[in-house]
C-alpha positions in Angstrom: -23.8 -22.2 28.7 -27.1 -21.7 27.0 -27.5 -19.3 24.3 -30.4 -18.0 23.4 -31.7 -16.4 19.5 -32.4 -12.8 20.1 -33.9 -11.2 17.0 -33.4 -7.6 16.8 -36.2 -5.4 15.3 -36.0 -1.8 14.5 -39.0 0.4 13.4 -38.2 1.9 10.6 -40.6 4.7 10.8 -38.4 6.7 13.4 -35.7 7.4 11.3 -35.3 10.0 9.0 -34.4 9.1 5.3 -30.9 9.2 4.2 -29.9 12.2 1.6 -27.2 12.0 -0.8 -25.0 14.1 -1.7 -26.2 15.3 -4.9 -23.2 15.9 -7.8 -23.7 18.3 -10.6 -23.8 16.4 -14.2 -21.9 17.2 -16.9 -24.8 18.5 -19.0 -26.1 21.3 -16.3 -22.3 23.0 -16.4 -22.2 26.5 -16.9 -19.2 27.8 -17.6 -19.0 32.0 -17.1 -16.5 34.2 -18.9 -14.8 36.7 -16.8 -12.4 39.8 -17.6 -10.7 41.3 -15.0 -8.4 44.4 -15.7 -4.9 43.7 -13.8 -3.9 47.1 -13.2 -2.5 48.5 -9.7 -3.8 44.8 -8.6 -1.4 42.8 -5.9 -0.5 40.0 -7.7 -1.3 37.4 -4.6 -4.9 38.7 -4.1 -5.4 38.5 -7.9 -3.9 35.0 -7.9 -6.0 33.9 -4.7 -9.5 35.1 -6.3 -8.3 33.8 -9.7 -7.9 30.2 -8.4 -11.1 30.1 -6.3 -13.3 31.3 -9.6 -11.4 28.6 -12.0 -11.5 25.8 -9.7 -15.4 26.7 -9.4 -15.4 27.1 -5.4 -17.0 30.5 -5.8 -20.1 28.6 -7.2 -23.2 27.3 -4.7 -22.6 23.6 -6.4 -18.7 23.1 -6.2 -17.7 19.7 -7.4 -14.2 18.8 -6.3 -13.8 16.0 -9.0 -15.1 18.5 -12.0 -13.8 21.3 -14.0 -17.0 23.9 -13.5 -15.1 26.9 -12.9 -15.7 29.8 -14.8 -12.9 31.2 -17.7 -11.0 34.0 -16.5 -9.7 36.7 -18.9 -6.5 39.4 -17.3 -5.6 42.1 -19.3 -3.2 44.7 -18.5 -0.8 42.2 -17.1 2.2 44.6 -17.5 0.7 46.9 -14.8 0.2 43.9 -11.9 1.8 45.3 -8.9 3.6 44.2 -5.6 3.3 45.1 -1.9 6.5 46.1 0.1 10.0 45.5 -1.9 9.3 42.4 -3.7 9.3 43.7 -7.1 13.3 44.0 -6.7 13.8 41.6 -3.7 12.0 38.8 -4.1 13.2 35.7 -6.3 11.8 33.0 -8.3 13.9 29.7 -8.9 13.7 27.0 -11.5 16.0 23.9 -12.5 17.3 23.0 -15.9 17.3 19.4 -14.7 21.0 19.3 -14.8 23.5 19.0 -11.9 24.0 23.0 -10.8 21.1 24.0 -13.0 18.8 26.1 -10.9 18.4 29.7 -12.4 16.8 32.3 -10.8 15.0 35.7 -11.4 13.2 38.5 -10.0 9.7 40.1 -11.2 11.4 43.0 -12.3 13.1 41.1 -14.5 10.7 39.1 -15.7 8.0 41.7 -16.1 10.4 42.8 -18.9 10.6 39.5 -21.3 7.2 37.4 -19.9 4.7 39.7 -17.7 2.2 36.8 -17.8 4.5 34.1 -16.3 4.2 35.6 -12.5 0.2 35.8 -12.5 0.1 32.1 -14.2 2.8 30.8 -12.1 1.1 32.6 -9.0 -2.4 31.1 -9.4 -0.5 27.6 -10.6 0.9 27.4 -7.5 -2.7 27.6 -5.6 -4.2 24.9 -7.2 -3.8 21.2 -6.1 -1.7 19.5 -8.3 -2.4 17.1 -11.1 -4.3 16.5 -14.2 -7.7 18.2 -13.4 -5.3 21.0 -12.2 -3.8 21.7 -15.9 -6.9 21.5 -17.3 -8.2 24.3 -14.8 -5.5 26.5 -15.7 -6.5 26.3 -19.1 -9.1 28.3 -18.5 -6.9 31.1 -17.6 -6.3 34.0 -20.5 -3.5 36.4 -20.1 -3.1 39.5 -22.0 -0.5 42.6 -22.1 -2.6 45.7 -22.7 -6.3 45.9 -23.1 -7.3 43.7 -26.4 -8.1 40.4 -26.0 -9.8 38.1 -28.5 -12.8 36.6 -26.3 -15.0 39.5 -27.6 -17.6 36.6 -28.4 -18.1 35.2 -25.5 -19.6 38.8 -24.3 -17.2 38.6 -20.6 -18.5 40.0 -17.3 -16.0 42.8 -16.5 -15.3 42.2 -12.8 -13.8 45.5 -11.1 -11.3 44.0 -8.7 -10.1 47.0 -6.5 -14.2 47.4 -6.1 -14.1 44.2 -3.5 -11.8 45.1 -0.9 -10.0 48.1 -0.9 -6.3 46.2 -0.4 -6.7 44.4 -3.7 -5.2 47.6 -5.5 -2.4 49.9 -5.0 -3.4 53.5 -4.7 -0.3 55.7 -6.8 0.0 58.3 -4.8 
């Protein structure tokens, strides 16, 4: 069997250039300050929109691997709201860590002692887990009432019933 060298040539000039994905540094992050008032809000929608702004998605140059999302300031956390019966139905379960430990509540009980655990626990839940995931969260600020002390950083009041008309509960 006779083999013969066959050399191979390819014209470069045909082919387009390769692009790179191009990452955002460190030094061009620009981190936004948000207040969003949390009254008549559906705690899920809140939570949904919460963890896409503090996990950066809602920004043209999301970074997966980077904490660029934007702080996030509730107030009025003692007003969030819930569609249907889950105020009194639904329940939320923890464990002590001990044999028969697991303890459970509902938000109407816990609207009482903690208001801000459901939101943080709700927008917790959306993010993926891990380091860069606790770090995100940090960047969540919970208030009862309508103080808060980010005054400084001069927020951008976002009217959240104003972007879809389910995201608040009309009283009636």
């Amino acid at each position: 069997m006779i083999l013969k060298d066959l050399t191979l040539t390819i014209n470069l000039s045909t082919y387009a250039p390769i692009k790179m994905t191009s990452f955002i540094k460190k030094n061009e992050l620009k981190n936004n300050w948000l207040l969003i008032n949390a009254e008549n809000a559906v705690v899920g929608r809140l939570a949904a929109y919460i963890s896409k702004v503090i996990r950066g998605k809602n920004k043209s140059q999301y970074t997966p691997h980077m904490d660029h999302g934007d702080f996030v300031i509730v107030t009025n956390i003692e007003k969030i709201k819930f569609t249907g019966k889950k105020f009194s139905k639904k329940i939320y379960f923890r464990h002590t860590g001990y044999p028969g430990g697991i303890k459970s509540t509902t938000p109407s009980a816990l609207i009482v002692k903690k208001p801000e655990y459901i939101l943080k626990m709700a927008v917790k839940r959306m993010l993926p887990h891990g380091p860069l995931a606790k770090k995100q969260l940090s960047n969540l600020k919970i208030y009862k009432g309508n103080k808060h002390p980010h005054e400084a950083q001069n927020p951008e009041l976002i009217d959240f019933g104003k972007i879809h008309q389910k995201n608040k509960i009309s009283i009636n």
